[in-house]
C-alpha positions as CSV (number, residue, x, y, z in Angstrom):
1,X,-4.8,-21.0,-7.7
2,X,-3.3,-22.7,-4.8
3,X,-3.0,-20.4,-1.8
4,X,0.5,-21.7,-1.7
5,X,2.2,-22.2,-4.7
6,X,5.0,-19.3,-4.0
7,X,5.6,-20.8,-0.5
8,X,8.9,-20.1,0.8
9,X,9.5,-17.1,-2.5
10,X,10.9,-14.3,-1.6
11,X,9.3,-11.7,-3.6
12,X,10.6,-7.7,-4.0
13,X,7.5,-5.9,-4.3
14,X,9.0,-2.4,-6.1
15,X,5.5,-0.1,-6.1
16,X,5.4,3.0,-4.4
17,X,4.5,2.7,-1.3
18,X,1.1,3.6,-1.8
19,X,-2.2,1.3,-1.2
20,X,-1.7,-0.5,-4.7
21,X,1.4,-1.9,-3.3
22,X,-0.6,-3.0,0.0
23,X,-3.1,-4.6,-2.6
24,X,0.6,-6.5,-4.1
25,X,1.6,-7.7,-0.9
26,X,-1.6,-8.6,0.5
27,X,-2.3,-11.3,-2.8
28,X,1.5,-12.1,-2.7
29,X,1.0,-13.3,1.2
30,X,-2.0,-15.2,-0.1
31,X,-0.1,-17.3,-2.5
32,X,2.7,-18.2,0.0
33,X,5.3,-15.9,-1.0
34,X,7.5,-14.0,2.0
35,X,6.7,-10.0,0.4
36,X,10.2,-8.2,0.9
37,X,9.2,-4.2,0.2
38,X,11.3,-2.2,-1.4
39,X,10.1,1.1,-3.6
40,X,12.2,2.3,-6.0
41,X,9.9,5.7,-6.7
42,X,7.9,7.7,-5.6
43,X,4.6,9.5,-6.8
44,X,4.9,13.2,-6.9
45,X,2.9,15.9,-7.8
46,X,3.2,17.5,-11.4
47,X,6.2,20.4,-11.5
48,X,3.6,22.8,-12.4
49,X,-0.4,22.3,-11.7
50,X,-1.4,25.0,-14.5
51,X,-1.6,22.7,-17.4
52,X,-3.6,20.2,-16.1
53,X,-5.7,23.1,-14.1
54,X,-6.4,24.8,-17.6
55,X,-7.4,21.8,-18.9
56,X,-9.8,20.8,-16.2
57,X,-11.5,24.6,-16.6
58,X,-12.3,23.7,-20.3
59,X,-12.8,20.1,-19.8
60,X,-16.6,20.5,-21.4
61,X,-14.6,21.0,-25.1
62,X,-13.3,17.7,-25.3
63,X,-15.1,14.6,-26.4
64,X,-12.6,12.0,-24.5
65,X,-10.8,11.8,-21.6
66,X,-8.4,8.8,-21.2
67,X,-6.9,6.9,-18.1
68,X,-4.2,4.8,-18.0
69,X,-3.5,4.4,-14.5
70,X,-5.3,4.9,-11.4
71,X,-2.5,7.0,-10.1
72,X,-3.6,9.6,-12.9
73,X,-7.5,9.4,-11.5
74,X,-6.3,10.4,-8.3
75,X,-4.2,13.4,-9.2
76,X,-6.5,14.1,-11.3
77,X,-9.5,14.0,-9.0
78,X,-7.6,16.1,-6.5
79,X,-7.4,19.3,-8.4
80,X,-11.8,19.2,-9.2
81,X,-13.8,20.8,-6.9
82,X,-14.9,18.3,-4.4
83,X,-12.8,15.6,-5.9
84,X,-15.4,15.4,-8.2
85,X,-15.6,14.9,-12.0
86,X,-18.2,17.0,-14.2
87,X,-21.4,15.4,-14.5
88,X,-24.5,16.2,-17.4
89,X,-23.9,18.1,-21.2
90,X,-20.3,19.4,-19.6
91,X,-19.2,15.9,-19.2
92,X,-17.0,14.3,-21.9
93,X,-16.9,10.3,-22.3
94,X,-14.0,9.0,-19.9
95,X,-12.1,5.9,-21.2
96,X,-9.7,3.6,-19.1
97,X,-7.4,1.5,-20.0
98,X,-8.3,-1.8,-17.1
99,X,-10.4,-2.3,-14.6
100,X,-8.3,-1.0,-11.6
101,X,-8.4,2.5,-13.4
102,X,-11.9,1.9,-14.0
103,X,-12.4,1.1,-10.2
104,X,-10.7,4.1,-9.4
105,X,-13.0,6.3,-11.8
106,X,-16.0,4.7,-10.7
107,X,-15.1,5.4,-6.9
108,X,-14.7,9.1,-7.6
109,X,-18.4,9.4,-8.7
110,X,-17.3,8.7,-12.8
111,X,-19.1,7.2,-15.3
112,X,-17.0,4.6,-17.6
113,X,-17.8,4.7,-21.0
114,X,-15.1,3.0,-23.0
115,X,-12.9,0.0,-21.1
116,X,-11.3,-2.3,-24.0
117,X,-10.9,-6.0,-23.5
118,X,-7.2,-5.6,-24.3
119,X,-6.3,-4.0,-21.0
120,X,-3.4,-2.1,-22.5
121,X,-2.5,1.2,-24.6
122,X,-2.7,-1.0,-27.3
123,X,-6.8,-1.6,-26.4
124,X,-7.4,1.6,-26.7
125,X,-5.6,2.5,-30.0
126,X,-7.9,-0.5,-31.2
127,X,-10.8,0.6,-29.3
128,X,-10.7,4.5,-30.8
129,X,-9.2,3.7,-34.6
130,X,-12.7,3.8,-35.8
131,X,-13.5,7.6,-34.9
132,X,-13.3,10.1,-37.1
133,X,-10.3,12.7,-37.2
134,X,-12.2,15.5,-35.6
135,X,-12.3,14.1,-32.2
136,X,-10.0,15.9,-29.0
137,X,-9.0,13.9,-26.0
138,X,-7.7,15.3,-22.6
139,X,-5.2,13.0,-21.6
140,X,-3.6,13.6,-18.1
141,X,-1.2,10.9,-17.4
142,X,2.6,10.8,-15.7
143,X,5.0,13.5,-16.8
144,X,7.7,12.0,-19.9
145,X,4.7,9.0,-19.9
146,X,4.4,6.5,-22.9
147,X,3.8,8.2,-26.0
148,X,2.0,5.2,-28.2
149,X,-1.5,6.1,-27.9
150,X,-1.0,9.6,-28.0
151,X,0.9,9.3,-31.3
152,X,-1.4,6.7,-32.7
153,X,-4.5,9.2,-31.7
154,X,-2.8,12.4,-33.8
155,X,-2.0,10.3,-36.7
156,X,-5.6,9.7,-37.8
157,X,-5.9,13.1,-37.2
158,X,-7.3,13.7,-33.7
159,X,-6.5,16.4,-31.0
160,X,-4.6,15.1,-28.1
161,X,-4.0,17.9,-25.1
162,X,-1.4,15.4,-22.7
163,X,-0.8,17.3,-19.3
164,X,1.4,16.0,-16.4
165,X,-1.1,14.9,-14.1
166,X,2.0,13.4,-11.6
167,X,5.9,12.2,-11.8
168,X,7.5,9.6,-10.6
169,X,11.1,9.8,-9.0
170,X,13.7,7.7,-8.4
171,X,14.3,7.3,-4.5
172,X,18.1,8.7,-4.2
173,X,19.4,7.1,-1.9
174,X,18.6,3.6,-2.8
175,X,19.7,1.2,-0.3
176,X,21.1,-2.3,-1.2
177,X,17.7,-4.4,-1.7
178,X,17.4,-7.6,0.9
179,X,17.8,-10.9,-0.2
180,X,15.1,-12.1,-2.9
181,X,14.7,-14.4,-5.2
182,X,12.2,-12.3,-7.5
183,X,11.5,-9.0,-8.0
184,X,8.3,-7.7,-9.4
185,X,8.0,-4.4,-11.7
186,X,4.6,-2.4,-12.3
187,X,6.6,0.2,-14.6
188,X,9.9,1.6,-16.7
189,X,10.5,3.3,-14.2
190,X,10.6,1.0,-11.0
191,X,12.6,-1.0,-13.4
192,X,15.0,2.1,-14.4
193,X,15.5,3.8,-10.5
194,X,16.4,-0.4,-9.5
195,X,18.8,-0.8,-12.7
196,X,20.1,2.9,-12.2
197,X,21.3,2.1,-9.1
198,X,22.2,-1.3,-8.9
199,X,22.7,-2.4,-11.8
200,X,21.2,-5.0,-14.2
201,X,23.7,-7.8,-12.7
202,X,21.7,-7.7,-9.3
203,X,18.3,-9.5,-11.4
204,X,20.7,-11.6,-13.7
205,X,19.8,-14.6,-11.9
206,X,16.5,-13.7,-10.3
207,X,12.9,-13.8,-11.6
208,X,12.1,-10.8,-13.1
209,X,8.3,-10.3,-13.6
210,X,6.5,-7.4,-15.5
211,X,3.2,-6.1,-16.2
212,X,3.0,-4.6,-19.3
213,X,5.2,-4.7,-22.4
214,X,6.7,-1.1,-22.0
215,X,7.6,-2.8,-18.6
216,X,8.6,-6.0,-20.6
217,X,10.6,-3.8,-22.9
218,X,12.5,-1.7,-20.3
219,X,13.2,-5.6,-19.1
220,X,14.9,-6.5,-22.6
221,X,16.8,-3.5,-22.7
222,X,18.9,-4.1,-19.6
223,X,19.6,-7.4,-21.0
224,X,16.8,-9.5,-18.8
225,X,14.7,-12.0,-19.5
226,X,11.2,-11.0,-17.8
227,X,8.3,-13.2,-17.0
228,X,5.4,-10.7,-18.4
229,X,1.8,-11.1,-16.7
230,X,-0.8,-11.4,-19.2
231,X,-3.1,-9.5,-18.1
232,X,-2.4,-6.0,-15.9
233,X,-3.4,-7.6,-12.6
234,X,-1.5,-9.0,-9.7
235,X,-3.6,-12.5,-9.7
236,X,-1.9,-12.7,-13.8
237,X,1.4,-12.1,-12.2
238,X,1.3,-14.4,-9.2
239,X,-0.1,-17.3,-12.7
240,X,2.9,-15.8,-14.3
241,X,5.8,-16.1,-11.2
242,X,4.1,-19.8,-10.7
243,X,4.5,-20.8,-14.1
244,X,8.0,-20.8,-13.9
245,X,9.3,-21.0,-10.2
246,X,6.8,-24.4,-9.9
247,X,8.5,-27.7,-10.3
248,X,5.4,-28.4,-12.8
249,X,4.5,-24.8,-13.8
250,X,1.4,-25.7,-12.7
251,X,-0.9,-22.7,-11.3
């Protein structure tokens, strides 16, 4: 990709402000584009620790742990000792949906056993249909998080123990965003805290551009038309911004 094909974009980068947005902004700058932050949410801890907690004492009775985001590995890291996961017969198979949250495993010390080519919830569902239905999964992910997976996991007849590992809040107040002429949206509910505020009217004729298709969804709902990445990376959604802010949609 040409280190410049965004030049002169103004680009709202909506993540938390948290390193993963720093990651954003950084490729962003790369390609040209003038990064405008502007969080929506923020990353909280879980109301309550005990659920995950009492899950984490027990962890050795499950066969599968599943990640979805990175943010879950690090909440979840932070309540085992040392930061730590369990290593040797305790240890149950950890799956993650990309290879961010598989970076972010790895880096605490974590084996990856299950990463599926389709880098989304709809991966794994593919990646686990074949097991049997006597299978139980620990699944700590954000509080009121998607649902598919888990569903999709109990309906062939597997246990699925979800626990709020974190939550994300709307920022309240919201200020007015600066000028921009697209604004970039990792989840529903970056996309939700922006809308709930502002209203859909502010994006009506901006690039809007998603990772993921709950994102995408959320998108459709408020009566947008998003650019969706198609991969869950920020190099997909710089191809996917290019593709149609370049006079040639070349990228």
């Amino acid at each position: 990709m040409s280190p410049l094909l965004l030049e002169g974009s103004r680009v709202l980068v909506t993540r938390p402000a948290r390193a993963e947005a720093d990651t954003w902004a950084a490729a962003l700058s790369a390609a040209g584009a003038r990064v405008v932050s502007y969080p929506t949410i923020e990353v909280r801890p879980p109301p309550s620790w005990e659920p995950l907690d009492r899950a984490l004492r027990q962890v050795g009775c499950y066969d599968w742990i599943i990640f979805t985001s990175k943010t879950a590995v690090l909440f979840t890291a932070s309540r085992m000792e040392g930061g730590r996961f369990p290593t040797g017969s305790a240890r149950p198979r950890v799956a993650a949906v990309g290879a961010e949250t598989a970076r972010a495993l790895e880096k605490a010390g974590v084996r990856v056993d299950l990463v599926p080519s389709d880098q989304r919830q709809d991966g794994l569902i593919d990646a686990f249909r074949s097991l049997g239905n006597s299978a139980r999964f620990l699944f700590p992910q954000a509080l009121a998080g998607r649902d598919a997976l888990t569903q999709a996991l109990r309906d062939q007849g597997c246990q699925v123990d979800v626990v709020a590992a974190y939550q994300t809040v709307p920022l309240d107040p919201l200020p007015p965003p600066p000028a921009f002429d697209v604004a970039t949206f990792a989840s529903p509910s970056a996309l939700r805290a922006f809308v709930g505020t502002h209203g859909p009217g502010v994006l009506a004729n901006k690039t809007v551009a998603v990772i993921g298709p709950s994102t995408a969804a959320e998108a459709v709902r408020c009566g947008l038309s998003p650019v969706v990445a198609e991969e869950p990376n920020i190099d997909a959604l710089i191809s996917a911004i290019v593709r149609v802010r370049s006079p040639k949609g070349d990228h």
